[in-house]
C-alpha positions in Angstrom: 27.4 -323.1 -30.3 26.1 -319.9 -28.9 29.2 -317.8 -30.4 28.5 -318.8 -34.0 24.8 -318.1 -33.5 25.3 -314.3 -32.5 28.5 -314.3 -35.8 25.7 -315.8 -37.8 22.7 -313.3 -36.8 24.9 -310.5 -37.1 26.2 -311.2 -40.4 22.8 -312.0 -41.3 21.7 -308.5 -40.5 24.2 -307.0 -42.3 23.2 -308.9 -45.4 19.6 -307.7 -44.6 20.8 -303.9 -44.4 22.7 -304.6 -47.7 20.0 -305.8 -49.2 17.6 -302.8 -48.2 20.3 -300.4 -49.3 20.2 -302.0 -52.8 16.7 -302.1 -52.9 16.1 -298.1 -51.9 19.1 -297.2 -54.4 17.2 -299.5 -57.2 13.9 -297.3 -56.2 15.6 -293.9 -56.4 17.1 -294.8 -59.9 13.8 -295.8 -61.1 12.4 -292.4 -59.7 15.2 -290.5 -61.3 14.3 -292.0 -64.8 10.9 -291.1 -64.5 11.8 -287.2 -63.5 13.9 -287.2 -66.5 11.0 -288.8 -68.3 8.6 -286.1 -67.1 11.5 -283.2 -67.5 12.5 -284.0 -71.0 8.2 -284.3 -72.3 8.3 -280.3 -70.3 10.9 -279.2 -72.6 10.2 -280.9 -75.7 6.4 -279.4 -75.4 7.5 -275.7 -75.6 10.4 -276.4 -77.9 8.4 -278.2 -80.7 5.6 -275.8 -79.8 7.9 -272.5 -80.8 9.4 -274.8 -83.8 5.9 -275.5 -85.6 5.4 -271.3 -85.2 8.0 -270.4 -86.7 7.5 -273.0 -89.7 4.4 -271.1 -90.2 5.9 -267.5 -90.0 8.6 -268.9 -92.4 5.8 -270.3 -94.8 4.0 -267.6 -94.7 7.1 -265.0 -95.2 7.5 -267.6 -98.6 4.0 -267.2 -99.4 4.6 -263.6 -99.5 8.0 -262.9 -100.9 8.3 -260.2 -103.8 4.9 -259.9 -104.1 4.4 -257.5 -101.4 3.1 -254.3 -103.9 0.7 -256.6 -105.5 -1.0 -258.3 -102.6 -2.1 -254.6 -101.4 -3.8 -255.4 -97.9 -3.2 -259.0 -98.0 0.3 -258.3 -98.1 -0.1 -256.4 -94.7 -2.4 -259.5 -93.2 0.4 -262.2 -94.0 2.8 -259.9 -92.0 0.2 -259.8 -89.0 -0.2 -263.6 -89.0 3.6 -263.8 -89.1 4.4 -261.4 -86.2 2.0 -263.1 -84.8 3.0 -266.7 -84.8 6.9 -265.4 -84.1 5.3 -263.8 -80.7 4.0 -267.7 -80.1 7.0 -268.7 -80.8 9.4 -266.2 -78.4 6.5 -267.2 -75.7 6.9 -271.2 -75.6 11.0 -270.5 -75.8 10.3 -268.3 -72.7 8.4 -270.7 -70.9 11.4 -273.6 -71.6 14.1 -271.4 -70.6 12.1 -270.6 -67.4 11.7 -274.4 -66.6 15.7 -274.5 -67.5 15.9 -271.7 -64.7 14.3 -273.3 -62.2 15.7 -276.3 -63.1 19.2 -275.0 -62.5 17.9 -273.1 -58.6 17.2 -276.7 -57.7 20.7 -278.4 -58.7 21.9 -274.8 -56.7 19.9 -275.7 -53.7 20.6 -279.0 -53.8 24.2 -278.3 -53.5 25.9 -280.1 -50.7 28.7 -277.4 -51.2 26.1 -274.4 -51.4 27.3 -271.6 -49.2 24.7 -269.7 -47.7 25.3 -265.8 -46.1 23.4 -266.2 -43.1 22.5 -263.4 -41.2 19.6 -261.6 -38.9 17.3 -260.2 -41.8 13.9 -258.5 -41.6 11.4 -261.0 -42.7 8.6 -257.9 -43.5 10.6 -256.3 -46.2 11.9 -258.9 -48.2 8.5 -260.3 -48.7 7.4 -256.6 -49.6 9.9 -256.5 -52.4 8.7 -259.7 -53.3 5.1 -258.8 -53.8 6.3 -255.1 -55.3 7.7 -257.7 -58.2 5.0 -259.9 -58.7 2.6 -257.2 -59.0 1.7 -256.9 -62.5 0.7 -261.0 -62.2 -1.9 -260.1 -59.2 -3.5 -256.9 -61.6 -3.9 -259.6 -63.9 -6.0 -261.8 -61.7 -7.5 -258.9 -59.9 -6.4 -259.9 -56.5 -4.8 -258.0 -53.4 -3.0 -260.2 -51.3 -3.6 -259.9 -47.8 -0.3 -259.3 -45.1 -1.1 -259.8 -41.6 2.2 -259.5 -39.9 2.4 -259.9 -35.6 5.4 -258.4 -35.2 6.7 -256.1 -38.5 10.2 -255.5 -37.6 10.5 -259.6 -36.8 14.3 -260.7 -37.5 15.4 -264.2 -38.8 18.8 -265.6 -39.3 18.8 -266.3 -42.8 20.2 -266.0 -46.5 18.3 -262.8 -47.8 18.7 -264.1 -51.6 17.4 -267.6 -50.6 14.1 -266.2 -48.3 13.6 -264.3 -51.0 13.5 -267.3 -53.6 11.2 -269.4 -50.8 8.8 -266.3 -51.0 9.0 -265.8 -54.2 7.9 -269.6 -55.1 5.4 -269.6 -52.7 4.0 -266.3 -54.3 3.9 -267.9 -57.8 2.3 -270.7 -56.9 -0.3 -269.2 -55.3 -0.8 -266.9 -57.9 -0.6 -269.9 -60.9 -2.8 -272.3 -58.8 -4.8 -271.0 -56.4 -8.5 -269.4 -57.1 -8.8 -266.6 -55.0 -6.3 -263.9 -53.6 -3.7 -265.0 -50.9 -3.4 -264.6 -47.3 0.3 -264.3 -45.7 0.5 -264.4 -41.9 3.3 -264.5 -39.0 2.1 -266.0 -36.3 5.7 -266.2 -33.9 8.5 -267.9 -35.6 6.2 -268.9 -38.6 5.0 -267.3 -42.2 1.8 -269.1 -43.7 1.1 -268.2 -47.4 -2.7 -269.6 -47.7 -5.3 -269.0 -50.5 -8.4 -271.2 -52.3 -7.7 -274.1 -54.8 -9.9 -275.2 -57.4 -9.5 -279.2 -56.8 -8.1 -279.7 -53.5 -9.2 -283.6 -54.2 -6.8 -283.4 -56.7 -3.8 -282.5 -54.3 -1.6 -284.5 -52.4 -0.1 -282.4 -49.7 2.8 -285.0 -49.0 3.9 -285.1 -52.1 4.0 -281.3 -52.9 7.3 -280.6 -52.1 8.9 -283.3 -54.4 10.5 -282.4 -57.3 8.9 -282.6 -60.7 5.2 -283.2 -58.9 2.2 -281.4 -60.1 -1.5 -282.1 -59.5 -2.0 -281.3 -63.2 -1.8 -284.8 -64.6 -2.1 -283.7 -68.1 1.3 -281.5 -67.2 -0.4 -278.6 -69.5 -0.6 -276.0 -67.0 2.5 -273.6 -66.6 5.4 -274.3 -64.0 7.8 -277.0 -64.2 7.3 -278.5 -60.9 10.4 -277.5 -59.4 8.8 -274.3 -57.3 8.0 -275.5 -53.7 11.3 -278.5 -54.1 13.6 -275.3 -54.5 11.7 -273.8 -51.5 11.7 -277.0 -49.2 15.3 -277.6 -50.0 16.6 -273.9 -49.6 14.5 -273.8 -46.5 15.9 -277.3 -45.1 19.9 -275.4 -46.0 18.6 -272.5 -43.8 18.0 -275.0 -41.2 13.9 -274.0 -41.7 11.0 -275.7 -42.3 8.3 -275.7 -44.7 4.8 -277.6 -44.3 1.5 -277.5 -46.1 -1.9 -279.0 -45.3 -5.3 -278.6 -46.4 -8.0 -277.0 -44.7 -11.3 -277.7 -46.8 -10.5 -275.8 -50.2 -8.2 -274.0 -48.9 -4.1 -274.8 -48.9 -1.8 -273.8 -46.0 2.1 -273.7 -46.7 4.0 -272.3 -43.3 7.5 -271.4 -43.5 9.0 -271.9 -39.8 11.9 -269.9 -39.2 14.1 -271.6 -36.6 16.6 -268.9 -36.4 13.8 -266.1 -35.5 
């Protein structure tokens, strides 16, 4: 009859919504596995990298030992190679305990129990101090980024550690990926950090805010990935938004601050 028809359809949709459920957890455990995959080949790289240098600074302290007076000025050229491959060494530590770092932001931001200080805060100075601290990276490159703010003294309701983290991110990655020196806007309730890439063919703008995701397939350029996901999520706890898109060469992230 009519009556079991409707009992059967409806237990027949929730068997179907069961089934979907298992199905998306299945696909988010098999994404999990392969960020873990991806994670544990970033840390390994650095950590065997900084374990083969200091086998060499150790072979070549051997090589040397007690025979310091006689070697003369070989004696002094061992010690340069081994100071030398001990600096290699403290380098690829630095670069795993700075994926570890960022690593722990995102389980931070990722909190559901994170507790966030929100509060009207001057957007224009926290993304001065920002640039104050990254500026020994732009002398590097030889850029000066470009700040057009609208309106200087504009206010937003947010976390000042956190907007600082977003800017901070967005900084870096602009700085590690990009090809020529940055732009940073506010146009109204938005910030837009813009600047050249080298291989925009190479970028997927939908996936940039994922965790673990790089454009570098080979995974051999610096960062761990975790950057712009520590951004998006902070941004998302701040009840913000942040977007990118491509325009030619040239990528677009906007931070929209809903509480300005």
């Amino acid at each position: 009859g009519r009556s079991f028809a409707e009992l059967a359809s409806a237990v027949n949709g929730q068997l179907d919504a069961a089934q979907e459920e298992r199905v998306a957890a299945r696909r988010q455990q098999q994404e999990f596995q392969r960020d873990l995959a991806s994670l544990s080949h970033d840390i390994r790289t650095p950590l065997m990298g900084a374990k083969g240098y200091l086998r060499l600074a150790q072979d070549v302290g051997a090589g040397f030992e007690g025979v310091a007076e006689a070697a003369g000025p070989h004696a002094e050229d061992a010690e340069a190679a081994r100071l030398r491959r001990l600096a290699a060494a403290e380098a690829r530590l630095d670069d795993m305990r700075a994926l570890l770092d960022q690593l722990f932001a995102y389980a931070q931001a990722n909190d559901p129990d994170l507790a966030l200080d929100l509060r009207p805060v001057r957007v224009l100075p926290v993304l001065a101090d920002v640039l104050v601290g990254q500026y020994p990276a732009f002398e590097r490159q030889g850029w000066e980024p470009h700040v057009d703010f609208q309106d200087e003294a504009l206010l937003a309701d947010a976390d000042p550690e956190a907007l600082a983290r977003i800017f901070e991110n967005l900084v870096v990655n602009a700085l590690r990926h990009g090809v020529s020196a940055p732009t940073i806007e506010q146009r109204g309730g938005t910030v837009t950090f813009a600047n050249e890439v080298s291989d925009p063919a190479a970028l997927d703008v939908e996936r940039l805010f994922e965790r673990f995701y790089r454009a570098d397939v080979s995974r051999t350029s610096p960062g761990s990935g975790l950057g712009l996901a520590v951004a998006a999520s902070l941004a998302e706890a701040m009840g913000m938004r942040l977007d990118a898109r491509l325009e030619g060469a040239t990528l677009r992230m906007g931070l929209e601050l809903w509480g300005c």
